[in-house]
N, C-alpha and C positions, 0 to 999 in steps of 0.2 A: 461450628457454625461457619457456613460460607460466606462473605459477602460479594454481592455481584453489582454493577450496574450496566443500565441501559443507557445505549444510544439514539434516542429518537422515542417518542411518547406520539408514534403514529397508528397505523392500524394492525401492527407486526408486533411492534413492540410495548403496546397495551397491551394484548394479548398474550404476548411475555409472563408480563406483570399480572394476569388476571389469573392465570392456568399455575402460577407458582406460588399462588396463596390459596386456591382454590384445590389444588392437589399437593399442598406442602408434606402429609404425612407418608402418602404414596412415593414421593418425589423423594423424600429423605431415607427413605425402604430400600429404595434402587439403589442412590447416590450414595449410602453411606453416612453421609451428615446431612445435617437442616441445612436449607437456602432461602437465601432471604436478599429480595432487592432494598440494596440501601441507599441508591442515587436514582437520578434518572434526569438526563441532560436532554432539556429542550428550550429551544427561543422564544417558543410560543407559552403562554398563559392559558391552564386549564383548571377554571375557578372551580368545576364541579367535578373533577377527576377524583374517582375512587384514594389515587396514590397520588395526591397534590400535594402531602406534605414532603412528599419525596422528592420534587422536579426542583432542579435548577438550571438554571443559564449560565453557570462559571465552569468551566471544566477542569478545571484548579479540583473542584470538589471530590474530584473522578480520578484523577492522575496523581492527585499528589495524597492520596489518601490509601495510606497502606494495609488498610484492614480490604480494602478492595482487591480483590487476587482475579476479578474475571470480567471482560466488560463484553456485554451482548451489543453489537453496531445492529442494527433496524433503520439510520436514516437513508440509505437510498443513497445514490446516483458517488460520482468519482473524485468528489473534491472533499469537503469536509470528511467525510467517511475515512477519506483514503488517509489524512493526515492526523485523524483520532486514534484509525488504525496502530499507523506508528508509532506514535507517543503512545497507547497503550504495551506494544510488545518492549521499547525501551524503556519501558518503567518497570519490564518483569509482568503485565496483565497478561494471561491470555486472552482470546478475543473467541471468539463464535456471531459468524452472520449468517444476516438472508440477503446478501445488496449483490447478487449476481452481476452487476456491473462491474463494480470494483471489482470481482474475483476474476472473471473476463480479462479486466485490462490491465491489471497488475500481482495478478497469481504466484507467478513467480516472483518476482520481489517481495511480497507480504510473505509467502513462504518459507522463503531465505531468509527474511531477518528475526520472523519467529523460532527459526533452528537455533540462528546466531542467539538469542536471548534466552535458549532453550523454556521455550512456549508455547504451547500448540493453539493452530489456526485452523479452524474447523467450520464449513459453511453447508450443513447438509441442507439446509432450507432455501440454498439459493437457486436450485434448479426445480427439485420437483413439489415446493410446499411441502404437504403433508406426506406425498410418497417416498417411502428409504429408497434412495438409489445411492448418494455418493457413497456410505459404508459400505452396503453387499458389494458396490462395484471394485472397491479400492480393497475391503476387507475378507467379504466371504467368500468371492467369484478369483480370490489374487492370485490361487495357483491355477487358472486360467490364462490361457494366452485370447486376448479381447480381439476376434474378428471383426466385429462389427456393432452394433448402435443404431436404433431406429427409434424415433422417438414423433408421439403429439406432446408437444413440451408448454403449449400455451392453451392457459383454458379461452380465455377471450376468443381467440382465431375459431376453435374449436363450437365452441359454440355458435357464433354467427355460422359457420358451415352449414350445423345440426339444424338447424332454425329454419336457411333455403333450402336443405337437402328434407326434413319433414314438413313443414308448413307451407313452402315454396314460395317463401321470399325474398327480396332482393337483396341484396348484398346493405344497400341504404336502410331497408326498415330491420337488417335483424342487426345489424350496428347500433341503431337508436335504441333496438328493442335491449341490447349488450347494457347500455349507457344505463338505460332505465331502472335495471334491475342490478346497475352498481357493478355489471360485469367487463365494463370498459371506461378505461378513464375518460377524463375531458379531450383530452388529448390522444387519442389510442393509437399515434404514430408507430410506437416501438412495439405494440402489436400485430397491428394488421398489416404491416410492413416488412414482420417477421425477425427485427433487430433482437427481441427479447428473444425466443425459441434461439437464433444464434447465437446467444451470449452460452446458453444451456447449454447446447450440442456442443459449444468451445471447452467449456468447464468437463461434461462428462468425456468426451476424447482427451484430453490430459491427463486424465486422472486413469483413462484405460490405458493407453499409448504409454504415458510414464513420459509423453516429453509435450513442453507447450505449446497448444493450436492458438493461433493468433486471431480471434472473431473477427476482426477488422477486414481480414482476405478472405472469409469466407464468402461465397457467392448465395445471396441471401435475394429473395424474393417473398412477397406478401398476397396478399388472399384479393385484393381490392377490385384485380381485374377479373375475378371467379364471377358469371354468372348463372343467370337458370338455367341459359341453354347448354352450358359446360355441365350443370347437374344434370339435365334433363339426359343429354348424350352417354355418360357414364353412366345413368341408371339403365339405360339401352342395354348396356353390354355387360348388368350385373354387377355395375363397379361403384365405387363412390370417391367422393376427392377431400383429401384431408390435407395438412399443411405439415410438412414433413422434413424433420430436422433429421438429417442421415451422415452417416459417418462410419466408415470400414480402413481398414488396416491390413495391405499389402505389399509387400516385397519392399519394404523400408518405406512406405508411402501413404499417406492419410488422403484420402477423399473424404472433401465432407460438403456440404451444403445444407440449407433451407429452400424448401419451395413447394407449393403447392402440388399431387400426386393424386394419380389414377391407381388408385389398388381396387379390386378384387372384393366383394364385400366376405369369402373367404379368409380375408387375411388378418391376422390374428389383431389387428390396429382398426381393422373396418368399425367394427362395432362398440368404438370406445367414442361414444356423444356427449355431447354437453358442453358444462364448465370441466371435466376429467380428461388428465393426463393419462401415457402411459407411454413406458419404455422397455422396449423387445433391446433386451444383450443377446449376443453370441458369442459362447466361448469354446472353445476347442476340446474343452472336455466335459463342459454341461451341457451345449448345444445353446436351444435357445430357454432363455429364462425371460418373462414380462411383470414388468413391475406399475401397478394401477391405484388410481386413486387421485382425491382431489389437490390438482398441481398450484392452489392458490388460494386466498383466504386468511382471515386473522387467525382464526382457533390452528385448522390445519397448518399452517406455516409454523405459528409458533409452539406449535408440539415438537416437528422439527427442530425447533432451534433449541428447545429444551432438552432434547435429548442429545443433543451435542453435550449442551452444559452437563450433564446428568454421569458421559464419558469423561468430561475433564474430572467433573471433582471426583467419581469413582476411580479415575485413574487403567480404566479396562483399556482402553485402545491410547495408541499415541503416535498423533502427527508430526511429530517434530522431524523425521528424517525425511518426510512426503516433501520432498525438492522438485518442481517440474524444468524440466532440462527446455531451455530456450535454445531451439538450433538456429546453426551460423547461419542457413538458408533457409529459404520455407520448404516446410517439411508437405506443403499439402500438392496433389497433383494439378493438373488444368483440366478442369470438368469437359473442356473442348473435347479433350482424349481420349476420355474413358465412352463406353459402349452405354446403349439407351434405346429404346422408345417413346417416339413422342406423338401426344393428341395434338390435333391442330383442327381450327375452327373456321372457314371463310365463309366469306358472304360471295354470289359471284350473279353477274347477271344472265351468265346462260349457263343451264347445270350440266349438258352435257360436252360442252365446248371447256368448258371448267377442269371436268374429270379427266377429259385427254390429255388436258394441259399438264395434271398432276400427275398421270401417270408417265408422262413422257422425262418430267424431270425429276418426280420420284422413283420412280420404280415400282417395286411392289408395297400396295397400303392396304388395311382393312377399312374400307367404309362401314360406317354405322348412319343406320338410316330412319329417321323418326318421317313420320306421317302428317304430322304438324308444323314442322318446324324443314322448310328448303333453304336451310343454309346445308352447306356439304360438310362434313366431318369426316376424319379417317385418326386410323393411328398407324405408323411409321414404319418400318419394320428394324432390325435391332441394327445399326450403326455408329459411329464415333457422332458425338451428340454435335461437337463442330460444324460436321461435315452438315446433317441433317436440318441444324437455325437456316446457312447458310444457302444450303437451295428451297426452304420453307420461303427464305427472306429474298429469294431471287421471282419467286412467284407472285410477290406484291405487285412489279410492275409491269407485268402482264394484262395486254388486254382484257383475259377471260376472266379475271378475279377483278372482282371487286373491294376487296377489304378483306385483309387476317385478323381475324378476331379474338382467338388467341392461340396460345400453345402453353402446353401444361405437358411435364413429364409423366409417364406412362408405365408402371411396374406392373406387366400385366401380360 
């Protein structure tokens, strides 16, 4: 018999606790032995919780109790988590999360001190919920050399898209509509802002790369200024815009970013709607592989996280030497540098005074032209993306423009 506990008795780690009494004989088929939660540490009072004779608020009950051999962390954000974390790996616990935060910000050090206590630290749940990426990335794709990472890593973002890009609403009502149906917190700052998706995109380049991306540098942007007429545009030309955490691997150099993107409705991320994730690898000797499925949620996360625990006690895989290497300098390049395409949106009061204007100081662009809609669009042609903000942003103060509406990168 194993004993485990949890951290947090929130909507992860209920779920935890509901799927590992609900599939205990299955669960014990795979793992080898029975599992059973014997704690579960929370502040809060739940008078009518299935597992209320389990919860406590000491965490004495957790740490200092040596039939405990694994503690699952489920509370979220970088303080508490971070310092349970540690007092579980110094007492000998392993640890298994979903708090992609914490793994973001402190990876490497969590890492390290689970080798040093020799105990493994495993978070498949904190990137994709219910989709396996961190294994096959770290485990089955390993004698791959990892080109590259493209990922819809957040279902919220994703779905307000789905919502203007099929129903054709505003960024405003498919946000409420998000809210309503429990698909957006109260707060959806570190969604629609795109901070979650770069936590993700940080964690899975680590783990491809073999050395630490620092989420904090990454250059991360959000969906908030997408409107209809940026969908309406992209439908023009066959395309649609999703929110796009990207990351590749050359000549010793990480690119990565978050931000909003013009693809192709051929391209193999077009057609993943809704609350669904999905993440396209590239490796050098499988090519491209796409891993799909829902990236959030109680049930799907904490299957996830089960199946981490399911590795520890069977003993099949082991983290203990996954060290991610913190370089002396940032390892990521300056997106200014690297080559692009970009859409751009203006308003202008006279359209063909406008067009000269842009041609004179862009050069060559493709216009796209809706029938409804006289604001001017175009997309860019391939340049250092620097160079391109830069005479985009020399154009605002021109007479012939009236306002740039926006600008969204362009894979197309």
């Amino acid at each position: 018999m194993i004993n485990i506990a949890i951290l947090g008795y929130g909507v992860v780690g209920s779920g935890v606790a509901e799927i590992i009494e609900k599939n205990k004989n299955n669960i014990a088929a795979r793992a080898g032995q029975n599992i059973q939660v014997k704690r579960i540490l929370d502040i809060k009072n739940f008078p009518d919780a299935p597992h209320k004779e389990l919860i406590t608020d000491n965490p004495d009950h957790i740490f200092k109790d040596k039939t405990i051999s694994l503690v699952v962390e489920t509370i979220g954000g970088t303080r508490a988590a971070y310092e349970f974390t540690k007092n579980a790996f110094m007492c000998g616990k392993h640890v298994v999360s979903s708090n992609k935060e914490l793994v973001a910000a402190h990876g490497p050090e969590l890492l390290k001190l689970a080798k040093k206590n020799r105990v493994n630290y495993m978070f498949e749940a904190s990137v994709g919920g219910g989709i396996p990426i961190i294994r096959p990335l770290s485990r089955c794709l390993s004698a791959n050399r990892i080109n590259s990472i493209t990922g819809i890593l957040n279902g919220t973002t994703n779905y307000i898209l789905t919502r203007m890009k099929v129903n054709g609403e505003s960024f405003e009502d498919a946000l409420k509509d998000a809210r309503q149906k429990g698909y957006a917190e109260a707060d959806p700052t570190a969604d629609i802002e795109g901070h979650d998706a770069c936590r993700k995109i940080a964690i899975l380049s680590s783990i491809a790369y073999n050395e630490f991306v620092d989420a904090s540098v990454i250059k991360t942007e959000g969906i908030s200024k997408i409107t209809m007429n940026d969908m309406e545009f992209a439908e023009a030309i066959n395309s649609t815009i999703k929110l796009l955490a990207l990351s590749r691997y050359e000549n010793g150099k990480i690119y990565c970013r978050v931000a909003p993107g013009i693809i192709k409705k051929t391209h193999p991320l077009a057609g993943v709607d809704d609350v669904f994730n999905a993440v396209l690898v590239n490796g050098d000797a499988i090519g491209d592989a796409m891993f799909y499925g829902q990236g959030a949620g109680k049930l799907p996360t904490a299957s996830a996280v089960i199946a981490d625990v399911i590795d520890i006690v069977h003993d099949r895989y082991s983290v203990v030497d996954n060290v991610w290497v913190r370089p002396e300098k940032s390892n990521l390049v300056d997106i200014a540098n690297e080559s692009i395409r970009l859409f751009a949106r203006f308003s202008a009061r006279n359209r063909e005074a406008a067009k000269q204007k842009i041609n004179k100081v862009m050069g060559k662009v493709e216009y796209i032209e809706l029938k409804a809609n006289n604001e001017i669009a175009f997309i860019t042609d391939l340049d250092l993306e620097g160079k391109l903000r830069a005479l985009l942003a020399s154009l605002r103060g021109s007479s012939e423009i009236n306002k740039v509406e926006n600008i969204i990168a362009a894979y197309i």
